[in-house]
N, C-alpha and C positions, 0 to 999 in steps of 0.2 A: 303621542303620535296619532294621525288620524282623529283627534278628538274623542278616543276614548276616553272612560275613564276608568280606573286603574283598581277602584274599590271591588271586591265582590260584593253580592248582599240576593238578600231574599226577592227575589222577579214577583213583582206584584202583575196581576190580570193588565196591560194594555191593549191598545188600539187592533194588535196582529190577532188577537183573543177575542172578536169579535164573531159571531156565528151567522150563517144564512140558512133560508130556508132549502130544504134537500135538492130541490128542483132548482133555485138560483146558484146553489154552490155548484153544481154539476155543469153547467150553464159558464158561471164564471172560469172554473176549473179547465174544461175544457180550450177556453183562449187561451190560456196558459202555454195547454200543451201543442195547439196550432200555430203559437210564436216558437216554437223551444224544438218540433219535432224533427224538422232541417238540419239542427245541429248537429242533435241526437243521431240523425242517421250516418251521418256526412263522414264523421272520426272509420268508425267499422267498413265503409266503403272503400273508405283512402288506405289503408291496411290493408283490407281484404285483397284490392287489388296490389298492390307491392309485393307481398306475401305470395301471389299466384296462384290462390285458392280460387276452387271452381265457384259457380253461380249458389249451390248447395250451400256450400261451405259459406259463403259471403251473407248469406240468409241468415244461416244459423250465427252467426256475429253479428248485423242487426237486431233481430229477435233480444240474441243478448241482454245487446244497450240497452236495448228497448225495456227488454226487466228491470236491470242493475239500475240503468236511471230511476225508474217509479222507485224502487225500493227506498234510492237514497233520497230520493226526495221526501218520503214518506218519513225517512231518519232524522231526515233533517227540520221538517215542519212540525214533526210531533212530537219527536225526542223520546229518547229512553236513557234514562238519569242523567248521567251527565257527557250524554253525545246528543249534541242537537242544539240547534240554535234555536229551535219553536220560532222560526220566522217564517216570511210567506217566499221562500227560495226555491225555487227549482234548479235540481242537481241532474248534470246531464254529462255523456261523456265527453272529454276535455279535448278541446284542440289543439291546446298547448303541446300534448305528447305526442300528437301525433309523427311529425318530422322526425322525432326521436326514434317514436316505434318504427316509422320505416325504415330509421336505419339499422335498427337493429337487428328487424323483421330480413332485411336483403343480408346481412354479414353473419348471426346467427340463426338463425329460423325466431318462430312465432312462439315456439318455445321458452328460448331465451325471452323474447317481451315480456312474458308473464311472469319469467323468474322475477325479471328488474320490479315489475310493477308489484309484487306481493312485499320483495325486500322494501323497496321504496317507502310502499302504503305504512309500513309496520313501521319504519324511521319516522315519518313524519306523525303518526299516531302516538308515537314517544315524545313527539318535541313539540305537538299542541299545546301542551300547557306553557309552553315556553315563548312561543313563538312569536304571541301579541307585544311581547315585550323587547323581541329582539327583530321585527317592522322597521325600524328605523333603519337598518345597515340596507332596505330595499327602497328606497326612493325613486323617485319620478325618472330620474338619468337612466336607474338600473333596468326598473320594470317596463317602462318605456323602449327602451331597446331590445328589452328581449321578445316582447310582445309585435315592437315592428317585424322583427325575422321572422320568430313565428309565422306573420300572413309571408314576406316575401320568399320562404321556405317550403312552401307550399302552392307558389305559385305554379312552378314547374309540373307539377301535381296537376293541375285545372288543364294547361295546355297538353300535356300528353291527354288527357281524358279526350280534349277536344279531336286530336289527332286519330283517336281511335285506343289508346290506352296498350295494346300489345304491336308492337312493331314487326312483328310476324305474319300479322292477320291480313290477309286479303284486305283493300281498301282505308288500311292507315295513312291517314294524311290526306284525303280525298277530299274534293269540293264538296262531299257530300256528307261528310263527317263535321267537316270545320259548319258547315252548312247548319247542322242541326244546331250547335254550340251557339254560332254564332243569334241564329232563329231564339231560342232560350234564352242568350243576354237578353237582346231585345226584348223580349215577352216581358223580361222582368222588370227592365229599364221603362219600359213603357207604364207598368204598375204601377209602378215607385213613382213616378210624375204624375200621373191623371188622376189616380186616387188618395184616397184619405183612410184613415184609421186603420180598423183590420182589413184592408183589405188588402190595402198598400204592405204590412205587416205578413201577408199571407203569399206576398207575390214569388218568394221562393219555391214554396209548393206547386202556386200556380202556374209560374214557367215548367215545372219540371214535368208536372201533367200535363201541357200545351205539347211542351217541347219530346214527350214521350208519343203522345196521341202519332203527332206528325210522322214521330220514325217507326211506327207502327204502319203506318200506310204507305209509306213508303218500305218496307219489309227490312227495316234496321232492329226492330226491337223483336225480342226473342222470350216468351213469358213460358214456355212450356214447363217451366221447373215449377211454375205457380198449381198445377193440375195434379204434378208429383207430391205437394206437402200436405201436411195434416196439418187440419182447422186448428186443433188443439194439443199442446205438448209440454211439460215441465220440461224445464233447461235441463240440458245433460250437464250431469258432472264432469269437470276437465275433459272437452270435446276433442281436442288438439292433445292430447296426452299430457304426460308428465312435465311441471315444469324444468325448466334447467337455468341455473345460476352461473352467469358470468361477470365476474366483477367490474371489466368496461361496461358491460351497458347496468349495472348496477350503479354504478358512479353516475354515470349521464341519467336515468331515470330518476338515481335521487334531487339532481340539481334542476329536473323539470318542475318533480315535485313540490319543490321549493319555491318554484316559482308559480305551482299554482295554488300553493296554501297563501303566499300574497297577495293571490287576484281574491281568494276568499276571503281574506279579513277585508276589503276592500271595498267587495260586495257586500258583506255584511253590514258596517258601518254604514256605508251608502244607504242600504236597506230600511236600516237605524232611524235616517236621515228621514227617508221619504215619507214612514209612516208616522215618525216621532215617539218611537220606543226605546228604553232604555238601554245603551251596549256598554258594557263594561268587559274588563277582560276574560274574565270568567263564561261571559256568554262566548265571545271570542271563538275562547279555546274550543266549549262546547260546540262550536260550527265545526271548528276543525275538526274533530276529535270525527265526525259524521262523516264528512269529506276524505279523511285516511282511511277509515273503515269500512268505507263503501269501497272505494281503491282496492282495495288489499285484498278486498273480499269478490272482486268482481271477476278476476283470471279463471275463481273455481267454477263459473258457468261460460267463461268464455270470452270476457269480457275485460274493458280497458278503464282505465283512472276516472271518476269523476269529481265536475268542477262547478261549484256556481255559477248559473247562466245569466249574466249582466243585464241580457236581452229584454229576460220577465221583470227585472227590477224596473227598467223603462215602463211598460204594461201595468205596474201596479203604481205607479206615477201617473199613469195616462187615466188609469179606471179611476183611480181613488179607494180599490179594491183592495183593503190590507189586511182580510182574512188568512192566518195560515192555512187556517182547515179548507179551504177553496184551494191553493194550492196541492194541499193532499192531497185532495181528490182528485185534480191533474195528476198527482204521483200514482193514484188508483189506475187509473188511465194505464198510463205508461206501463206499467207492470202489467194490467191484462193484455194489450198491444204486443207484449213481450211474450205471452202465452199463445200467441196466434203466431205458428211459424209459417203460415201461408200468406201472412202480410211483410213475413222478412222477407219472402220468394217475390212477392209482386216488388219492392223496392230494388230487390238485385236484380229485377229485370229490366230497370231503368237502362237505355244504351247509354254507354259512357260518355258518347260527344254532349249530350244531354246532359248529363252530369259535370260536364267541362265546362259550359256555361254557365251553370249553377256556381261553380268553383271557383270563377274569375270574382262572381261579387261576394261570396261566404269569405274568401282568404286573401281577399283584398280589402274587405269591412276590417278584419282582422290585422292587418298592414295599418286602416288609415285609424284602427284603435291606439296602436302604438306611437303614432304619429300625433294622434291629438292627445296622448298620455305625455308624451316629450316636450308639447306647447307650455307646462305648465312648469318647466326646468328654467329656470333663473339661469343664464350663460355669461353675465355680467361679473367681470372679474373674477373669474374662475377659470377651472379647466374643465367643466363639464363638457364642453363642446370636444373637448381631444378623448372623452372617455365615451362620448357616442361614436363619433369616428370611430376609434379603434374597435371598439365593440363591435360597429357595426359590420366593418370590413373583416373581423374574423369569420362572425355568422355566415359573412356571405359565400367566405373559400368554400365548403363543399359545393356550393352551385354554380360558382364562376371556375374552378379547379378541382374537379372530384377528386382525381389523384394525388392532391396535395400533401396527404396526410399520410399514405401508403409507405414511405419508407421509414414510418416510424413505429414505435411499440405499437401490437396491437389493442393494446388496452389500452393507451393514450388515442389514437386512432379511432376507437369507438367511440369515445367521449366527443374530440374535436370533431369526428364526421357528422356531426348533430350539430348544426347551427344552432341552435337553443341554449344546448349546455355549455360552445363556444363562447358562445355571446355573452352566455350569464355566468361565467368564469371570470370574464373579460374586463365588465362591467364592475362587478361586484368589487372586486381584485383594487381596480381603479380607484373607483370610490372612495373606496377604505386609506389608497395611500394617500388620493389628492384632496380628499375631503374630511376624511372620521381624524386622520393624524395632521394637527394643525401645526406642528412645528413644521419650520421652514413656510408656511403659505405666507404669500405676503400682497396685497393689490396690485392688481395688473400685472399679474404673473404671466400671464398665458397672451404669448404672441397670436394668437388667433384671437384674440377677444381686442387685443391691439389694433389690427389688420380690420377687423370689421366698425371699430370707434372709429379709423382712420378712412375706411369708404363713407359713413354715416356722415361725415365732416366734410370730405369730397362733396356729396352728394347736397349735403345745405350749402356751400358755394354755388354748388352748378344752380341748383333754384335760388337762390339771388341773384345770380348773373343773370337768371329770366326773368325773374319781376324786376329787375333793373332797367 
Protein backbone atom coordinates (compact mmCIF):
# COMPACT_ATOMS: atom_id res chain seq x y z
CA UNK A 1 0.00 0.00 0.00
CA UNK A 2 1.22 3.41 -0.66
CA UNK A 3 4.40 1.88 -2.22
CA UNK A 4 5.99 0.96 0.74
CA UNK A 5 8.03 -1.59 1.19
CA UNK A 6 7.33 -4.15 3.76
CA UNK A 7 11.18 -5.34 4.45
CA UNK A 8 12.92 -3.74 7.52
CA UNK A 9 16.78 -3.46 7.36
CA UNK A 10 19.58 -1.31 8.38
CA UNK A 11 18.93 2.79 7.17
CA UNK A 12 21.97 3.54 5.46
CA UNK A 13 23.12 7.62 5.48
CA UNK A 14 20.52 9.30 2.54
CA UNK A 15 19.85 12.45 0.91
CA UNK A 16 17.50 13.68 4.46
CA UNK A 17 21.39 13.03 6.20
CA UNK A 18 22.81 15.78 4.35
CA UNK A 19 24.25 18.81 6.64
CA UNK A 20 24.58 22.73 6.25
CA UNK A 21 26.54 25.27 7.30
CA UNK A 22 25.08 26.70 10.97
CA UNK A 23 24.19 30.03 9.53
CA UNK A 24 22.30 28.30 6.18
CA UNK A 25 20.59 25.57 8.38
CA UNK A 26 19.19 28.43 10.59
CA UNK A 27 18.37 30.51 7.61
CA UNK A 28 16.76 27.35 5.95
CA UNK A 29 15.14 26.22 9.27
CA UNK A 30 13.44 29.12 9.84
CA UNK A 31 11.15 29.07 6.39
CA UNK A 32 10.17 26.15 7.75
CA UNK A 33 8.75 27.37 10.72
CA UNK A 34 7.18 30.82 8.86
CA UNK A 35 5.23 28.13 6.49
CA UNK A 36 4.10 25.92 9.52
CA UNK A 37 3.56 28.88 12.41
CA UNK A 38 -0.33 29.78 11.25
CA UNK A 39 -1.19 26.24 11.90
CA UNK A 40 0.50 25.83 14.79
CA UNK A 41 -1.26 28.74 16.39
CA UNK A 42 -4.80 28.41 14.73
CA UNK A 43 -5.70 24.61 16.74
CA UNK A 44 -5.05 26.33 20.61
CA UNK A 45 -7.05 29.58 19.39
CA UNK A 46 -10.07 27.66 18.00
CA UNK A 47 -10.19 25.68 21.55
CA UNK A 48 -9.27 28.26 23.60
CA UNK A 49 -12.01 30.18 22.44
CA UNK A 50 -14.86 27.32 22.62
CA UNK A 51 -13.57 26.55 26.05
CA UNK A 52 -14.26 30.24 27.22
CA UNK A 53 -10.94 30.81 28.64
CA UNK A 54 -9.62 34.27 29.17
CA UNK A 55 -6.94 36.14 26.89
CA UNK A 56 -4.24 34.63 29.87
CA UNK A 57 -5.43 31.40 29.60
CA UNK A 58 -5.47 31.33 25.53
CA UNK A 59 -1.62 32.44 25.63
CA UNK A 60 -0.75 29.96 27.80
CA UNK A 61 -2.15 27.19 25.25
CA UNK A 62 -0.43 28.88 22.33
CA UNK A 63 2.99 29.07 24.05
CA UNK A 64 2.07 25.50 24.65
CA UNK A 65 1.79 24.32 21.01
CA UNK A 66 4.30 26.28 20.45
CA UNK A 67 6.81 23.99 22.64
CA UNK A 68 5.05 20.54 22.16
CA UNK A 69 5.38 21.19 18.45
CA UNK A 70 9.38 22.03 18.50
CA UNK A 71 9.69 19.09 20.59
CA UNK A 72 7.93 16.79 18.39
CA UNK A 73 9.52 17.83 15.54
CA UNK A 74 12.76 17.70 16.98
CA UNK A 75 11.46 13.69 17.90
CA UNK A 76 10.71 13.28 14.92
CA UNK A 77 13.74 14.62 12.56
CA UNK A 78 16.37 13.20 15.01
CA UNK A 79 14.86 10.32 16.61
CA UNK A 80 15.58 8.49 19.66
CA UNK A 81 15.86 4.56 18.86
CA UNK A 82 13.12 3.66 17.41
CA UNK A 83 10.62 6.80 17.64
CA UNK A 84 11.37 8.93 14.77
CA UNK A 85 11.26 8.81 11.33
CA UNK A 86 14.85 11.11 10.89
CA UNK A 87 13.03 12.96 8.17
CA UNK A 88 12.83 16.43 7.35
CA UNK A 89 8.87 16.73 8.91
CA UNK A 90 7.65 19.22 10.93
CA UNK A 91 5.20 18.21 13.55
CA UNK A 92 2.63 20.80 14.57
CA UNK A 93 -0.64 20.72 16.44
CA UNK A 94 -3.41 18.89 14.44
CA UNK A 95 -6.41 20.33 12.85
CA UNK A 96 -7.96 17.33 12.60
CA UNK A 97 -8.99 17.28 16.34
CA UNK A 98 -9.91 20.10 16.64
CA UNK A 99 -13.94 19.92 15.83
CA UNK A 100 -13.59 17.14 18.20
CA UNK A 101 -12.04 18.96 20.96
CA UNK A 102 -14.52 21.44 20.68
CA UNK A 103 -16.94 19.33 21.20
CA UNK A 104 -15.80 17.85 23.95
CA UNK A 105 -14.36 21.05 25.38
CA UNK A 106 -18.52 22.59 25.26
CA UNK A 107 -20.12 18.95 26.70
CA UNK A 108 -17.26 18.05 29.16
CA UNK A 109 -14.82 20.78 29.96
CA UNK A 110 -11.04 21.01 28.71
CA UNK A 111 -10.47 18.47 31.23
CA UNK A 112 -12.08 15.77 29.61
CA UNK A 113 -10.05 16.80 26.16
CA UNK A 114 -6.95 15.91 27.69
CA UNK A 115 -8.19 12.70 29.29
CA UNK A 116 -9.27 11.66 25.54
CA UNK A 117 -6.05 12.95 24.01
CA UNK A 118 -3.48 10.96 26.76
CA UNK A 119 -5.97 7.60 26.27
CA UNK A 120 -5.97 8.11 22.61
CA UNK A 121 -1.95 9.20 22.17
CA UNK A 122 -1.11 5.76 24.24
CA UNK A 123 -3.61 3.47 21.79
CA UNK A 124 -2.36 4.62 18.89
CA UNK A 125 1.57 4.41 20.29
CA UNK A 126 0.46 0.67 20.76
CA UNK A 127 -0.84 0.15 17.32
CA UNK A 128 2.23 2.00 15.43
CA UNK A 129 3.81 -1.00 14.77
CA UNK A 130 0.85 -2.21 13.20
CA UNK A 131 -0.74 0.23 11.58
CA UNK A 132 1.47 0.60 8.06
CA UNK A 133 0.12 -2.57 7.56
CA UNK A 134 -3.44 -2.23 8.29
CA UNK A 135 -3.33 1.50 5.73
CA UNK A 136 -5.27 -0.24 3.49
CA UNK A 137 -8.93 -0.43 5.34
CA UNK A 138 -8.21 3.75 5.06
CA UNK A 139 -8.25 4.70 1.32
CA UNK A 140 -8.91 7.65 -0.61
CA UNK A 141 -13.18 7.31 -0.26
CA UNK A 142 -12.52 7.08 3.74
CA UNK A 143 -9.77 9.80 4.24
CA UNK A 144 -11.05 11.88 1.72
CA UNK A 145 -14.31 12.39 3.55
CA UNK A 146 -13.23 12.65 6.73
CA UNK A 147 -10.59 15.28 5.91
CA UNK A 148 -13.57 17.32 3.67
CA UNK A 149 -15.53 17.69 7.13
CA UNK A 150 -12.82 18.43 9.04
CA UNK A 151 -12.39 21.94 6.91
CA UNK A 152 -16.45 22.20 6.47
CA UNK A 153 -16.62 21.70 10.60
CA UNK A 154 -14.91 24.34 11.25
CA UNK A 155 -16.18 26.56 9.01
CA UNK A 156 -18.72 27.72 11.44
CA UNK A 157 -15.60 28.36 13.59
CA UNK A 158 -14.23 31.34 11.08
CA UNK A 159 -17.75 32.90 10.72
CA UNK A 160 -18.46 33.28 14.42
CA UNK A 161 -14.85 34.71 14.83
CA UNK A 162 -15.91 37.09 12.06
CA UNK A 163 -19.00 38.12 13.86
CA UNK A 164 -17.13 38.86 16.81
CA UNK A 165 -16.74 35.29 18.46
CA UNK A 166 -19.01 35.94 21.87
CA UNK A 167 -22.52 36.78 21.20
CA UNK A 168 -22.85 38.76 24.41
CA UNK A 169 -20.35 41.35 23.69
CA UNK A 170 -21.18 44.80 22.73
CA UNK A 171 -20.85 44.98 18.78
CA UNK A 172 -21.19 41.25 17.55
CA UNK A 173 -22.24 41.06 14.18
CA UNK A 174 -21.37 44.72 13.33
CA UNK A 175 -20.26 46.17 10.10
CA UNK A 176 -17.34 46.65 11.82
CA UNK A 177 -16.40 43.38 12.86
CA UNK A 178 -17.41 41.46 9.55
CA UNK A 179 -15.33 44.66 8.26
CA UNK A 180 -12.05 43.58 9.69
CA UNK A 181 -12.50 39.73 8.47
CA UNK A 182 -13.62 40.55 5.63
CA UNK A 183 -10.38 43.50 5.11
CA UNK A 184 -8.05 40.19 6.11
CA UNK A 185 -9.62 37.80 3.34
CA UNK A 186 -8.73 40.26 1.17
CA UNK A 187 -5.13 41.17 2.35
CA UNK A 188 -4.52 37.50 2.00
CA UNK A 189 -6.33 36.86 -1.29
CA UNK A 190 -4.51 39.78 -2.67
CA UNK A 191 -0.98 37.88 -1.61
CA UNK A 192 -1.71 34.69 -2.80
CA UNK A 193 -2.34 36.37 -6.48
CA UNK A 194 0.31 39.15 -6.94
CA UNK A 195 3.15 37.17 -5.42
CA UNK A 196 5.36 34.34 -5.63
CA UNK A 197 7.23 31.94 -3.43
CA UNK A 198 7.57 32.88 0.25
CA UNK A 199 5.81 35.44 0.13
CA UNK A 200 2.75 34.36 -1.27
CA UNK A 201 3.46 31.35 1.52
CA UNK A 202 3.66 34.00 4.29
CA UNK A 203 0.41 35.68 3.29
CA UNK A 204 -1.39 34.16 6.41
CA UNK A 205 0.64 35.94 8.77
CA UNK A 206 0.71 38.79 6.60
CA UNK A 207 -3.13 39.32 6.56
CA UNK A 208 -3.17 38.69 10.19
CA UNK A 209 -0.52 41.51 11.07
CA UNK A 210 -2.37 43.94 8.32
CA UNK A 211 -5.54 42.87 9.51
CA UNK A 212 -4.60 43.37 13.38
CA UNK A 213 -2.59 46.77 12.64
CA UNK A 214 -6.10 48.06 11.34
CA UNK A 215 -8.28 46.99 14.39
CA UNK A 216 -5.58 48.49 16.55
CA UNK A 217 -6.47 51.85 15.13
CA UNK A 218 -9.46 51.65 14.93
CA UNK A 219 -9.54 50.57 18.95
CA UNK A 220 -10.84 46.73 18.24
CA UNK A 221 -7.47 45.12 19.25
CA UNK A 222 -6.76 44.89 22.99
CA UNK A 223 -2.78 43.81 23.73
CA UNK A 224 -2.74 44.81 27.51
CA UNK A 225 -2.29 41.21 28.56
CA UNK A 226 1.06 41.37 26.34
CA UNK A 227 2.71 44.15 29.33
CA UNK A 228 1.28 41.48 32.08
CA UNK A 229 3.62 38.26 30.70
CA UNK A 230 6.87 37.26 31.32
CA UNK A 231 9.58 37.26 28.43
CA UNK A 232 10.57 33.80 29.79
CA UNK A 233 8.75 30.77 31.47
CA UNK A 234 9.09 26.79 31.38
CA UNK A 235 5.56 25.21 30.61
CA UNK A 236 3.62 24.55 33.71
CA UNK A 237 2.68 21.28 34.55
CA UNK A 238 -1.07 20.36 33.88
CA UNK A 239 -2.17 24.23 33.87
CA UNK A 240 -5.93 23.36 33.54
CA UNK A 241 -5.82 20.69 36.49
CA UNK A 242 -6.23 17.13 36.50
CA UNK A 243 -7.27 15.29 33.79
CA UNK A 244 -10.50 13.38 33.61
CA UNK A 245 -11.50 10.24 31.44
CA UNK A 246 -14.79 9.88 29.68
CA UNK A 247 -15.27 7.21 27.55
CA UNK A 248 -17.47 9.11 24.69
CA UNK A 249 -14.98 11.54 24.09
CA UNK A 250 -12.48 8.74 24.50
CA UNK A 251 -14.03 6.81 21.68
CA UNK A 252 -14.37 9.91 19.38
CA UNK A 253 -10.60 11.07 20.25
CA UNK A 254 -9.43 7.61 19.37
CA UNK A 255 -11.11 7.52 15.94
CA UNK A 256 -9.55 11.12 15.26
CA UNK A 257 -6.53 9.77 16.13
CA UNK A 258 -6.75 7.25 13.56
CA UNK A 259 -7.24 9.28 11.26
CA UNK A 260 -4.39 11.41 11.85
CA UNK A 261 -1.88 8.49 12.05
CA UNK A 262 -3.15 7.98 8.33
CA UNK A 263 -2.36 11.52 7.21
CA UNK A 264 1.16 10.45 8.87
CA UNK A 265 1.98 7.45 6.94
CA UNK A 266 0.90 9.57 4.04
CA UNK A 267 3.09 12.27 4.64
CA UNK A 268 5.79 10.21 5.38
CA UNK A 269 5.85 8.17 2.11
CA UNK A 270 5.10 11.44 0.27
CA UNK A 271 8.20 12.85 2.11
CA UNK A 272 10.00 9.37 1.03
CA UNK A 273 8.95 10.48 -2.37
CA UNK A 274 10.27 13.95 -2.69
CA UNK A 275 13.64 13.49 -1.44
CA UNK A 276 14.15 9.89 -2.55
CA UNK A 277 14.80 8.08 0.66
CA UNK A 278 14.32 4.85 1.66
CA UNK A 279 10.50 4.13 3.58
CA UNK A 280 9.83 0.90 4.63
CA UNK A 281 7.50 -0.16 7.23
CA UNK A 282 9.69 -0.08 10.06
CA UNK A 283 10.44 3.58 9.28
CA UNK A 284 6.72 4.01 9.16
CA UNK A 285 5.95 2.88 12.29
CA UNK A 286 8.96 4.79 13.61
CA UNK A 287 7.11 8.32 12.53
CA UNK A 288 4.20 7.01 14.20
CA UNK A 289 5.57 5.89 17.28
CA UNK A 290 6.94 10.21 17.41
CA UNK A 291 3.47 11.39 16.38
CA UNK A 292 1.57 9.29 19.47
CA UNK A 293 4.26 10.25 21.88
CA UNK A 294 4.25 13.57 21.36
CA UNK A 295 0.18 13.32 21.55
CA UNK A 296 0.13 11.73 24.71
CA UNK A 297 2.71 13.59 26.13
CA UNK A 298 1.42 17.10 25.19
CA UNK A 299 -2.03 17.53 27.84
CA UNK A 300 0.90 17.39 30.66
CA UNK A 301 1.94 21.11 29.50
CA UNK A 302 -1.24 21.92 28.17
CA UNK A 303 -1.35 20.94 25.21
CA UNK A 304 -3.21 19.12 22.06
CA UNK A 305 -2.31 16.10 19.42
CA UNK A 306 0.29 16.54 16.98
CA UNK A 307 0.38 15.85 13.32
CA UNK A 308 2.69 16.07 10.31
CA UNK A 309 2.36 19.37 8.41
CA UNK A 310 1.87 18.44 4.56
CA UNK A 311 2.46 22.25 4.16
CA UNK A 312 6.53 21.98 4.74
CA UNK A 313 6.57 18.70 2.63
CA UNK A 314 5.32 21.28 -0.36
CA UNK A 315 8.56 23.67 1.02
CA UNK A 316 11.07 20.94 0.85
CA UNK A 317 9.73 20.08 -2.91
CA UNK A 318 9.96 23.90 -3.63
CA UNK A 319 13.62 24.41 -1.95
CA UNK A 320 15.25 21.18 -2.91
CA UNK A 321 16.09 21.49 0.85
CA UNK A 322 16.07 17.91 2.30
CA UNK A 323 18.16 18.29 5.31
CA UNK A 324 16.48 16.83 8.49
CA UNK A 325 18.68 18.70 10.60
CA UNK A 326 17.40 22.05 9.01
CA UNK A 327 14.25 21.11 9.87
CA UNK A 328 15.34 20.51 13.58
CA UNK A 329 16.32 23.51 13.97
CA UNK A 330 12.87 25.03 12.83
CA UNK A 331 11.75 22.45 15.66
CA UNK A 332 14.58 24.58 17.95
CA UNK A 333 12.76 27.46 17.00
CA UNK A 334 9.53 26.33 17.89
CA UNK A 335 10.27 25.26 21.28
CA UNK A 336 12.17 28.61 22.20
CA UNK A 337 8.90 30.59 20.76
CA UNK A 338 7.30 28.22 23.28
CA UNK A 339 9.41 29.47 26.03
CA UNK A 340 8.49 33.23 25.46
CA UNK A 341 4.83 33.37 26.95
CA UNK A 342 4.79 36.96 26.08
CA UNK A 343 4.60 35.93 22.33
CA UNK A 344 1.56 33.70 23.26
CA UNK A 345 -0.03 37.08 24.78
CA UNK A 346 0.78 39.10 21.62
CA UNK A 347 -1.11 36.17 19.48
CA UNK A 348 -4.12 36.06 21.77
CA UNK A 349 -4.36 39.65 21.31
CA UNK A 350 -5.15 39.11 17.75
CA UNK A 351 -9.06 40.47 17.60
CA UNK A 352 -11.11 37.62 16.55
CA UNK A 353 -12.88 39.12 13.35
CA UNK A 354 -9.15 39.10 12.31
CA UNK A 355 -8.76 35.75 13.11
CA UNK A 356 -12.14 35.00 11.15
CA UNK A 357 -10.65 35.92 7.99
CA UNK A 358 -7.75 34.16 8.48
CA UNK A 359 -10.26 31.06 9.29
CA UNK A 360 -12.33 31.24 6.11
CA UNK A 361 -8.94 30.33 3.95
CA UNK A 362 -6.96 27.97 6.88
CA UNK A 363 -10.38 25.59 7.01
CA UNK A 364 -11.51 25.98 3.77
CA UNK A 365 -7.62 24.82 2.44
CA UNK A 366 -8.58 22.07 4.67
CA UNK A 367 -12.27 21.47 2.92
CA UNK A 368 -10.56 21.78 -0.56
CA UNK A 369 -7.72 19.17 0.81
CA UNK A 370 -10.34 16.62 1.29
CA UNK A 371 -11.83 17.47 -1.99
CA UNK A 372 -8.88 16.92 -4.02
CA UNK A 373 -8.12 13.75 -1.71
CA UNK A 374 -11.63 12.32 -3.04
CA UNK A 375 -10.66 13.37 -6.94
CA UNK A 376 -8.41 10.48 -6.86
CA UNK A 377 -11.48 7.74 -5.75
CA UNK A 378 -12.41 5.53 -8.94
CA UNK A 379 -16.59 5.97 -8.77
CA UNK A 380 -16.84 3.75 -11.84
CA UNK A 381 -18.91 0.72 -11.01
CA UNK A 382 -18.89 0.94 -7.48
CA UNK A 383 -20.68 2.34 -4.51
CA UNK A 384 -18.11 4.56 -3.54
CA UNK A 385 -20.11 7.46 -4.43
CA UNK A 386 -23.22 6.35 -1.77
CA UNK A 387 -20.23 5.87 0.82
CA UNK A 388 -19.22 9.71 0.37
CA UNK A 389 -22.81 10.65 0.39
CA UNK A 390 -23.63 9.06 3.48
CA UNK A 391 -20.44 9.80 5.11
CA UNK A 392 -20.77 13.07 4.29
CA UNK A 393 -24.27 13.80 5.43
CA UNK A 394 -23.57 12.26 8.81
CA UNK A 395 -20.47 14.69 9.38
CA UNK A 396 -22.63 17.28 8.62
CA UNK A 397 -25.86 16.65 11.26
CA UNK A 398 -24.03 18.45 14.16
CA UNK A 399 -23.95 21.60 11.94
CA UNK A 400 -27.03 21.50 10.04
CA UNK A 401 -29.10 19.85 13.34
CA UNK A 402 -27.01 20.38 16.64
CA UNK A 403 -29.84 18.65 18.42
CA UNK A 404 -30.02 15.77 16.49
CA UNK A 405 -28.19 13.53 18.58
CA UNK A 406 -29.45 14.77 22.23
CA UNK A 407 -32.14 12.23 22.68
CA UNK A 408 -29.74 9.62 22.60
CA UNK A 409 -26.90 7.88 24.95
CA UNK A 410 -24.81 10.30 26.10
CA UNK A 411 -21.80 8.41 25.14
CA UNK A 412 -23.12 7.79 21.70
CA UNK A 413 -23.82 11.48 21.57
CA UNK A 414 -20.27 12.47 22.20
CA UNK A 415 -18.98 10.48 19.52
CA UNK A 416 -21.69 11.41 16.77
CA UNK A 417 -21.62 15.23 17.97
CA UNK A 418 -18.10 15.22 16.30
CA UNK A 419 -18.44 15.37 12.70
CA UNK A 420 -14.99 13.69 12.28
CA UNK A 421 -15.65 10.69 14.15
CA UNK A 422 -19.32 10.63 12.47
CA UNK A 423 -17.89 10.55 9.25
CA UNK A 424 -15.05 8.36 9.87
CA UNK A 425 -17.35 5.62 11.48
CA UNK A 426 -19.54 6.13 8.48
CA UNK A 427 -16.88 5.81 6.00
CA UNK A 428 -14.91 3.18 7.25
CA UNK A 429 -17.98 0.96 8.16
CA UNK A 430 -19.05 1.34 4.31
CA UNK A 431 -15.91 0.59 2.94
CA UNK A 432 -15.48 -2.48 4.70
CA UNK A 433 -19.01 -3.89 3.64
CA UNK A 434 -19.12 -2.39 -0.15
CA UNK A 435 -15.65 -2.88 -0.87
CA UNK A 436 -12.97 -5.12 1.70
CA UNK A 437 -16.22 -7.99 1.54
CA UNK A 438 -16.42 -8.88 -2.26
CA UNK A 439 -19.26 -11.41 -2.04
CA UNK A 440 -22.28 -10.29 -3.44
CA UNK A 441 -20.38 -7.14 -5.52
CA UNK A 442 -21.11 -7.43 -8.88
CA UNK A 443 -20.65 -4.48 -12.06
CA UNK A 444 -22.86 -1.84 -12.11
CA UNK A 445 -24.28 -2.42 -8.86
CA UNK A 446 -24.78 1.10 -7.86
CA UNK A 447 -27.87 2.89 -9.33
CA UNK A 448 -26.04 6.21 -9.01
CA UNK A 449 -22.98 5.28 -10.96
CA UNK A 450 -26.04 4.19 -13.51
CA UNK A 451 -27.82 7.48 -13.27
CA UNK A 452 -24.47 9.38 -14.05
CA UNK A 453 -23.31 6.76 -17.32
CA UNK A 454 -27.03 7.51 -18.29
CA UNK A 455 -26.51 11.74 -18.15
CA UNK A 456 -22.82 11.16 -19.75
CA UNK A 457 -24.73 9.41 -22.65
CA UNK A 458 -27.51 12.23 -22.71
CA UNK A 459 -25.16 14.61 -22.67
CA UNK A 460 -22.78 12.97 -26.00
CA UNK A 461 -26.35 13.08 -27.99
CA UNK A 462 -27.11 16.54 -27.09
CA UNK A 463 -23.34 17.35 -28.55
CA UNK A 464 -23.96 15.59 -31.67
CA UNK A 465 -27.17 17.06 -32.12
CA UNK A 466 -24.91 20.32 -32.12
CA UNK A 467 -22.19 19.33 -34.35
CA UNK A 468 -24.93 18.03 -36.44
Amino acid sequence: MFGVKLQGKQRHPGPEDERYSFGRTLAFGAQHILTSYGGVIAPPLVVGSAAGLSAADVALLVTAGLFVSGAATLLQTLGLGRVGSRLPIVQGISFATVSTMVTIANSEGLRAVYGAIIVAGLIGLVLSSFFAKLVRLFPAVVTGSIITVIGLSLMPVAFNWALGSNPAAPGYGSMGNVGLAGLTLLVILVISRVFQGAISRLSILIGLALGTGVAALVGKADFSAVGESKVFALPSILPFGSPTFEIGAIVSMTIVMVVIMTETVADIITIGEVIGADIDTRRVADGLRADMAASAAAPLVGSFPCSAFAQNIGLVALTGIKSRFVVAAGGGMLLLLGLLPVMGAVVAGIPYPVLGGAGVVLFGTVAASGIRTLARVEFHDNLNMVIVAVALAAGLIPIAAPKFWDAFPDWLGTIMHSGISATAIVAIVLNLLFNEIKIGNRTGASVFAAAADERDGLGERIDDDIRD
